[in-house]
C-alpha positions in Angstrom: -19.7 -11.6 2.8 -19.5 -10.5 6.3 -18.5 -7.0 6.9 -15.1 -7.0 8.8 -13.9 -3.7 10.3 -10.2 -5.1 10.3 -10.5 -5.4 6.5 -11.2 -1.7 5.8 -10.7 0.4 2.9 -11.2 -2.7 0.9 -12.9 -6.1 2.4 -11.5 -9.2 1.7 -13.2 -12.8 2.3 -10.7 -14.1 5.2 -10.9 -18.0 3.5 -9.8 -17.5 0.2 -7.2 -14.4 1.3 -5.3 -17.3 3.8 -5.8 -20.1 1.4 -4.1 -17.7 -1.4 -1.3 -17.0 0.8 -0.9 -20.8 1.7 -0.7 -21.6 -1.7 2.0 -19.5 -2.6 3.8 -20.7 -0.2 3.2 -24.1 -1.1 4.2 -23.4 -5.0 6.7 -20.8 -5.2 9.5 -23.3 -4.9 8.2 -25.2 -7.9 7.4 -21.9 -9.8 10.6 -21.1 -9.1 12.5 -24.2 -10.3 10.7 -23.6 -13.5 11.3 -20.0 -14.0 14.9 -21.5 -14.0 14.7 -23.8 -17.0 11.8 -22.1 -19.0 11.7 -18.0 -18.5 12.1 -16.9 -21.8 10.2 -19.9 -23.3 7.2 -19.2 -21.0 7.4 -15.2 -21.3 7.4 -15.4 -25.3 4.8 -18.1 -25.2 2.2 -15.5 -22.9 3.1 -12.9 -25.2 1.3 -14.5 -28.2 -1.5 -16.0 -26.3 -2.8 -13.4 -24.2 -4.5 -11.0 -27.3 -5.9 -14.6 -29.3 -7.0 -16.0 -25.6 -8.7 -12.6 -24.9 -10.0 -12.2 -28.6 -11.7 -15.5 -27.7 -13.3 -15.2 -24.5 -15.1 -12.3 -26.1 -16.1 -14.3 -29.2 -17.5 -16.7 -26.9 -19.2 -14.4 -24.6 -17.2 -15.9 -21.4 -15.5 -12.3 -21.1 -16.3 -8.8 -22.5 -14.5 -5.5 -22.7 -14.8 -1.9 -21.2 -13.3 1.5 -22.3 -14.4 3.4 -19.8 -13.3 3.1 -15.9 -16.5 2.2 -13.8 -17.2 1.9 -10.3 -15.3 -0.9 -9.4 -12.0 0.2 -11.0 -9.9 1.4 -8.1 -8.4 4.7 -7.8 -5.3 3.6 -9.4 -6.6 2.5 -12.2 -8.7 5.5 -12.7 -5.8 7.8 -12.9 -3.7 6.2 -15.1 -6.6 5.6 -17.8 -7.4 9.3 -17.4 -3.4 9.8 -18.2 -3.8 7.6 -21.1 -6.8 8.9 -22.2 -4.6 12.5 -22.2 -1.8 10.6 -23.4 -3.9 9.0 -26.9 -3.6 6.2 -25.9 -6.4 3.6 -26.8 -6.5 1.5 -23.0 -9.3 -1.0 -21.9 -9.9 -3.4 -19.5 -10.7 -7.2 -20.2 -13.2 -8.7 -17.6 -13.5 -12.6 -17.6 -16.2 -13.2 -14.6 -14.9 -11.9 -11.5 -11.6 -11.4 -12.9 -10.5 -8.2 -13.8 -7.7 -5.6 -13.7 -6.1 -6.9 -16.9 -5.7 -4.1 -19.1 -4.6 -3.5 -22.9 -3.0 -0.3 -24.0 -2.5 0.9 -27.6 -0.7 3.7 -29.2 0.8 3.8 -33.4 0.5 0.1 -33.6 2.4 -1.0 -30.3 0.3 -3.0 -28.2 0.9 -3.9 -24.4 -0.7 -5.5 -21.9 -0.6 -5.8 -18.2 -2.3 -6.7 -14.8 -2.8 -3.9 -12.9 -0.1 -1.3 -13.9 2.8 -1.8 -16.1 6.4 -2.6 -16.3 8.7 -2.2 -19.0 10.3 -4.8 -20.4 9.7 -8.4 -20.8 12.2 -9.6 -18.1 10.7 -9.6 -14.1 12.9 -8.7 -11.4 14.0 -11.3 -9.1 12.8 -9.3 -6.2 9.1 -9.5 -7.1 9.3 -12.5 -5.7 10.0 -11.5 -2.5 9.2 -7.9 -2.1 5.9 -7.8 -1.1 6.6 -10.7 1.9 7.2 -8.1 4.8 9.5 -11.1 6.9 11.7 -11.5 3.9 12.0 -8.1 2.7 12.7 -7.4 6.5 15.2 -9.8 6.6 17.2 -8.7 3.5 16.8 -5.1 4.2 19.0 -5.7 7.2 21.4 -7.4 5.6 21.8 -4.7 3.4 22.0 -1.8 5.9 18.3 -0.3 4.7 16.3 1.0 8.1 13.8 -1.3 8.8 12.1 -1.8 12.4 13.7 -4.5 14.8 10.9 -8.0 14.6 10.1 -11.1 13.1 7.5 -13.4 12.0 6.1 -16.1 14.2 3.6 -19.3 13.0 2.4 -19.6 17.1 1.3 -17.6 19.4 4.4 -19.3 21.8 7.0 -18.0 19.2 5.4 -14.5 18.5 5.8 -13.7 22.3 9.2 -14.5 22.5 9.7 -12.0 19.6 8.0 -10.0 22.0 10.4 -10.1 24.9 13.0 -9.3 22.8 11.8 -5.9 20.9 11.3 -2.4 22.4 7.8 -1.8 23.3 5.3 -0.9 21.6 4.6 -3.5 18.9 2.9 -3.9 15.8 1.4 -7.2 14.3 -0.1 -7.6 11.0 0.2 -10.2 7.9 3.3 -11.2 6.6 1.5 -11.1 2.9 -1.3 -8.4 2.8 -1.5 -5.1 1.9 -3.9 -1.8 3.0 -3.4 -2.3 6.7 -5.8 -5.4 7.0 -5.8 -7.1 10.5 -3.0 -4.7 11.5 -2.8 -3.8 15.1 -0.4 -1.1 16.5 0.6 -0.1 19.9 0.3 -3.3 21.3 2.4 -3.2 25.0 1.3 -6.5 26.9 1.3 -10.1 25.6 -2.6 -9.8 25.9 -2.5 -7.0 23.6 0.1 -9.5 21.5 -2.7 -12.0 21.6 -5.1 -10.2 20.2 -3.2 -8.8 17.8 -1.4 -11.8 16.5 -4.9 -14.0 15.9 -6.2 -11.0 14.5 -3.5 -10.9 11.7 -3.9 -14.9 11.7 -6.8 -15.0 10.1 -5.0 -13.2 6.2 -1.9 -15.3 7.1 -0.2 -18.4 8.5 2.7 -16.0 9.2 1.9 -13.5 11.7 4.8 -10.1 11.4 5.7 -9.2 15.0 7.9 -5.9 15.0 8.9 -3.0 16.9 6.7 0.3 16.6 8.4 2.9 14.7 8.3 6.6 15.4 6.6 9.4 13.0 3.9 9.9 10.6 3.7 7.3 7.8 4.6 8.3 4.2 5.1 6.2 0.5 7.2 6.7 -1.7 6.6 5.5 -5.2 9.8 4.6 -7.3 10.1 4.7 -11.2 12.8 3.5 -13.1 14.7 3.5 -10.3 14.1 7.7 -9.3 11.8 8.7 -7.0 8.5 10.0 -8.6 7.1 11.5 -5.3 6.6 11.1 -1.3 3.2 11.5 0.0 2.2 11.6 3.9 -0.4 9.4 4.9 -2.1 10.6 8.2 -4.4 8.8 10.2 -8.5 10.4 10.8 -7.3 13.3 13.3 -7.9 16.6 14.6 -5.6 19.4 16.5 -6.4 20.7 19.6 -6.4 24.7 20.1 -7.0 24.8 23.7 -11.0 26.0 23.1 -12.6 23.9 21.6 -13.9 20.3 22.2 -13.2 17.3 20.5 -16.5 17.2 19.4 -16.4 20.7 17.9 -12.9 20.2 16.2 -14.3 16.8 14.5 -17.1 18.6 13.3 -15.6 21.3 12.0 -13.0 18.8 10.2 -16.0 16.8 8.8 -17.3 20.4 7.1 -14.4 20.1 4.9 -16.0 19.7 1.2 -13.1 17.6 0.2 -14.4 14.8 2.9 -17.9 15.0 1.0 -16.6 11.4 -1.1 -15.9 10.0 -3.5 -11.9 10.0 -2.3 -12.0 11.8 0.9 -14.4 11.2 4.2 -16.0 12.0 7.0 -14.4 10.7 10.1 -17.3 8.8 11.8 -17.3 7.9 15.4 -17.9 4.7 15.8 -16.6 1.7 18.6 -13.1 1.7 16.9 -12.8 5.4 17.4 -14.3 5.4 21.0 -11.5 3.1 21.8 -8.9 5.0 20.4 -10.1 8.1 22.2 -10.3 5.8 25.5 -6.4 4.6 24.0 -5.2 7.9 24.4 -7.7 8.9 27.5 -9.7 11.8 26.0 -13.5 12.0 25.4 -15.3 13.7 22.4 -16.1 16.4 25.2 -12.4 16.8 26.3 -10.8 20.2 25.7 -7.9 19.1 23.9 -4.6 21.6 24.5 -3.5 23.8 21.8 -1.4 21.4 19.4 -2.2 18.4 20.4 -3.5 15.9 18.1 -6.3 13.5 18.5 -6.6 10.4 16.3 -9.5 8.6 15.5 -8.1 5.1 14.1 -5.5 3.6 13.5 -5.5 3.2 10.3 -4.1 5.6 7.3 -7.1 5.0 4.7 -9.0 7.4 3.3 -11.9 5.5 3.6 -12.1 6.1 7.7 -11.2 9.6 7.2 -7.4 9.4 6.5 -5.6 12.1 4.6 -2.8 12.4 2.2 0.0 15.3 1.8 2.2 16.0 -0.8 6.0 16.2 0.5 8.1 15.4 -2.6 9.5 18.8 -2.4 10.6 19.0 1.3 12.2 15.5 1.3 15.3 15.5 2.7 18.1 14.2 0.1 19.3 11.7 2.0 16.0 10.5 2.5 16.0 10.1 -1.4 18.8 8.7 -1.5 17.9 5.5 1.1 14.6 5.5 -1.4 16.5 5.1 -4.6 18.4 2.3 -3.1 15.7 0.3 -2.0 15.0 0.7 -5.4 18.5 -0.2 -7.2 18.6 -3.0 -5.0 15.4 -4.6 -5.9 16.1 -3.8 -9.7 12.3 -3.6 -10.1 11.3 -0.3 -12.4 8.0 0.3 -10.3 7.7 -0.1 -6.5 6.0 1.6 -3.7 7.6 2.0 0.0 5.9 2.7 2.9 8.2 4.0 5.6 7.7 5.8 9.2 9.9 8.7 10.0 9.2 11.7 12.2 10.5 15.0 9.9 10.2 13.9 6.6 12.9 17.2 6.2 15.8 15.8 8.4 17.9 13.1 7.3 16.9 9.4 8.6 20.2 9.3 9.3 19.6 11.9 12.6 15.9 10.4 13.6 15.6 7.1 15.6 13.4 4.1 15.3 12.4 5.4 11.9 12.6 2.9 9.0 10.9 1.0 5.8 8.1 -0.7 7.1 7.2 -3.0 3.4 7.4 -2.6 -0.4 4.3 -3.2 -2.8 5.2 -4.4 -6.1 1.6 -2.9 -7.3 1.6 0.1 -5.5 -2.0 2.3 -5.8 0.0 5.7 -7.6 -3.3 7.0 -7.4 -2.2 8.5 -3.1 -0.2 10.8 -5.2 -2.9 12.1 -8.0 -5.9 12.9 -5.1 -4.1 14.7 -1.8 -6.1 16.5 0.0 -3.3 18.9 1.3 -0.6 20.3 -1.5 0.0 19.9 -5.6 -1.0 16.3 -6.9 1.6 15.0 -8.7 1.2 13.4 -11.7 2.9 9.8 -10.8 1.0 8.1 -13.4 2.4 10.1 -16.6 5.9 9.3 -14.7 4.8 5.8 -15.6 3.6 6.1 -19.2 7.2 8.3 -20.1 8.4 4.9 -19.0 6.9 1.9 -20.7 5.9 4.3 -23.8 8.0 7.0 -23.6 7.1 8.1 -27.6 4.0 9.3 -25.5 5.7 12.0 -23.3 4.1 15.0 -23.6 
């Protein structure tokens, strides 16, 4: 597979990520008609297979277990089996070829399993459906008065520029189905810059998000049960002028930090993408940057380009919780992630402007709030575990 630097922290093969999204598209009304008539039939039916069809896989040496995380278990995996493992709870993962991140947990005799992280109950929430398309979410977020940035979605280039005309400058495009920041573009001002930005997003998804640029740092919020288990600030590979020193220096001295040594945290390379971010914001790596000004590297949050996380649970302003919790209560999902773009994470988005949710993940990676590289990690993961076994709260 080709490397793609539009794909980074995670790559993904740009055939198989479209034809997934096309697919859904193309089944989720018949899915849909069936989870009418059959629900409960088909969720009682997958709860007595899974454990016989896993039992034999392995008996027939098509899959195999693990009880250990590994290398290619993400992050988010790795701190929740750690908070099992604390926990005594018995978890593993079952692998069958490529296919993994299906996970069995035990503890006195009750069995679960789950893809990825787990919900309680048997029952879904309708919103899963939805709530990880940015376009729909966008769409009923508005309708229900939650702050989301002024956009749409376009299938042509033609209908993404008259989106274009319409919204206050600058613009972001990315996928309407995706998640990480893959083949997202920000501060896009021109329709050339449009252009580029909307075939670059074409190439995860048929359906290309067109929206207004929001103003502030970015920041997820994980939800549990409803309640908000913590805020984290997600910053993009940066360093703050103090009117002496040069870029250079500063981005050295930032890259001495020990933290940034791996396997979480990086150093913040310079490479093309960087250069043209430094040309974006017209400053060289031998520029004496002025005392508070900050210098960013990418545009992207990840950790793998040198991003940064900050634990803000504390300082969140409660009306910012409370515009959380009811993205929450009206998804009636028990577990959600939402990324949203305000300025003081302190001040009520009530006073900011052009602040707002930006999209929702259904399996959102907890682990942002285990490994910060600024403040307390909080321990989202045994929020979890109090939740779908709650005889294990320690």
């Amino acid at each position: 597979m080709k490397h793609c630097k539009d794909c980074e922290p995670a790559q993904e093969i740009h055939f198989i990520a479209y034809l997934s999204v096309v697919l859904e598209m193309v089944s989720d009304p018949f899915f849909n008609l069936a989870e009418l008539f059959f629900k409960n039939t088909a969720e009682a039916i997958s709860n007595r297979i899974s454990f016989p069809f896993y039992r034999l896989m392995v008996f027939l040496r098509l899959g195999h277990y693990t009880y250990k995380p590994d290398e290619k278990d993400s992050w988010r995996s790795k701190c929740f089996w750690i908070e099992a493992e604390r926990r005594g709870i018995k978890m593993y993962e079952f692998h069958l070829g490529p296919i993994r991140d299906i996970f069995i947990a035990e503890y006195k005799g009750e069995k679960i399993t789950f893809d990825g992280l787990p919900r309680p109950g048997k029952e879904e929430a309708e919103s899963l459906g939805w709530m990880d398309n940015k376009g729909i979410m966008k769409e009923k977020f508005m309708k229900e008065r939650i702050p989301v940035a002024r956009g749409g979605t376009a299938w042509t280039y033609r209908d993404a520029l008259k989106i274009f005309n319409k919204i206050e400058k600058p613009v972001i495009t990315k996928p309407n189905l995706g998640s990480r920041s893959r083949h997202t573009m920000i501060h896009l001002n021109t329709p050339e810059d449009l252009k580029i930005g909307f075939y670059k997003a074409l190439k995860l998804s048929p359906l290309v998000v067109i929206e207004e640029e929001l103003r502030g740092y970015l920041f997820r919020g994980t939800l549990i049960g409803g309640k908000l288990a913590g805020v984290v600030r997600r910053d993009q590979p940066e360093i703050t002028g103090d009117g002496t020193h040069t870029v250079q220096e500063l981005l050295d001295k930032e890259n001495e930090r020990p933290e940034r040594g791996g396997p979480i945290f990086h150093k913040i390379p310079i490479d093309k993408e960087a250069l043209v971010e430094l040309a974006r914001q017209k400053i060289k790596l031998e520029d004496i940057p002025k005392k508070g000004r900050v210098v960013t590297f990418s545009q992207k949050t990840s950790r793998g380009c040198g991003g940064t996380t900050t634990e803000v649970t504390d300082i969140t302003h409660p009306d910012n919780v409370a515009m959380l919790e009811h993205v929450g209560a009206y998804l009636k999902d028990p577990l959600v992630g939402v990324d949203f773009i305000i300025e003081d994470i302190t001040k009520s988005w009530r006073e900011e402007q052009h602040c707002g949710v930006i999209e929702c993940n259904s399996l959102p990676f907890i682990d942002l709030h285990h490994y910060v590289l600024f403040g307390k990690p909080n321990n989202v993961a045994g929020k979890l575990w109090d939740l779908v076994m709650p005889e294990t709260k320690m």
